[in-house]
C-alpha positions as CSV (number, residue, x, y, z in Angstrom):
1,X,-9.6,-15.9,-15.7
2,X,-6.9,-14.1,-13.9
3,X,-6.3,-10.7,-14.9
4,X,-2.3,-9.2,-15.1
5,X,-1.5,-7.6,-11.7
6,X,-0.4,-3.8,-11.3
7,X,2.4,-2.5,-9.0
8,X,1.3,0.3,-6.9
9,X,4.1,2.5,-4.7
10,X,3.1,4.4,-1.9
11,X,4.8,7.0,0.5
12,X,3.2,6.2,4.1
13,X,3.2,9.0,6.6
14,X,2.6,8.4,10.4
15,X,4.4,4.9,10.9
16,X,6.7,4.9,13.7
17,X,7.3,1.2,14.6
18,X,6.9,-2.7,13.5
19,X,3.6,-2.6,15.0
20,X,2.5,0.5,12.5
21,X,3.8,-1.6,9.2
22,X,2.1,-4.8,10.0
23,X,-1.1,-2.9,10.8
24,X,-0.8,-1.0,7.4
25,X,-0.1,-4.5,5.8
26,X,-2.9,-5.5,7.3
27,X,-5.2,-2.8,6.2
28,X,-3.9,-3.0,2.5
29,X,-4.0,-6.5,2.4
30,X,-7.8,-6.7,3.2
31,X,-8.6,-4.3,0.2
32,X,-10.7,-6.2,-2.5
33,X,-8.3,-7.4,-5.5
34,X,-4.9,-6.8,-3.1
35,X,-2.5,-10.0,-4.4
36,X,0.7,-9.0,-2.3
37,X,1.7,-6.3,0.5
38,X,5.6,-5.0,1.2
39,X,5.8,-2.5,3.6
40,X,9.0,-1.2,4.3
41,X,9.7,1.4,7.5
42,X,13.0,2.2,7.0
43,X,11.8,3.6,2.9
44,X,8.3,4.6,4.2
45,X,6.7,2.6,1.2
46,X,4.4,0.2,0.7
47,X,4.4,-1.5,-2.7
48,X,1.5,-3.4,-3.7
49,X,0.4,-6.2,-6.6
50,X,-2.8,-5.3,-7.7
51,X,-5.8,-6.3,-9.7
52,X,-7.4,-3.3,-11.4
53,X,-10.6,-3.6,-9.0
54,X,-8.4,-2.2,-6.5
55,X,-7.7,1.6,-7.7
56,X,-4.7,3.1,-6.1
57,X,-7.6,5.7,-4.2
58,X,-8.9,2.6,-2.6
59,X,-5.4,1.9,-1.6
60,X,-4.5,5.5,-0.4
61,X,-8.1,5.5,1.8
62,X,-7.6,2.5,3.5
63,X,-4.4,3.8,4.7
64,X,-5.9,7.3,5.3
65,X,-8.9,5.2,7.1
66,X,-6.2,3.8,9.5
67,X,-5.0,6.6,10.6
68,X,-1.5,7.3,8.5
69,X,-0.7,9.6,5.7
70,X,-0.3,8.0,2.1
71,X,0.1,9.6,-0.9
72,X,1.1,7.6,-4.6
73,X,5.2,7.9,-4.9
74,X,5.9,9.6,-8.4
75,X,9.7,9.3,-7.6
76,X,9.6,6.4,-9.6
77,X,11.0,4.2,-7.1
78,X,11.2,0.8,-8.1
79,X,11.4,-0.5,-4.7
């Protein structure tokens, strides 16, 4: 049974170059429930589809983990 996927927005810190969004895709992508990663450098954001096993704290400590700020964007972006 598939549960409905969430949308999680993020505001990365730290990320300087191509090499810093794939690793962050990377990292987000290997959290538990993760469905789809878009990372964006030039918006600072990552956007995430979710299952509800992965909290949006699991998806901020991953990031956190890897070395770069994130925090969740209440700008209500809808990037």
């Amino acid at each position: 049974m598939s549960s409905k996927a969430i949308r999680t927005v993020l505001v990365i810190m730290g990320m300087r170059d191509n090499s810093c969004r794939e690793r962050i895709s990377a990292v987000l992508r290997s959290v538990e429930g993760v469905r789809s990663v878009d990372v964006s450098l030039i918006r600072a954001r990552a956007v995430i589809e979710h299952e509800a096993t992965a909290e949006p704290a699991h998806l901020v400590w991953a990031i956190v983990n890897a070395g770069y700020g994130a925090a969740l964007d209440g700008s209500g972006c809808r990037c």
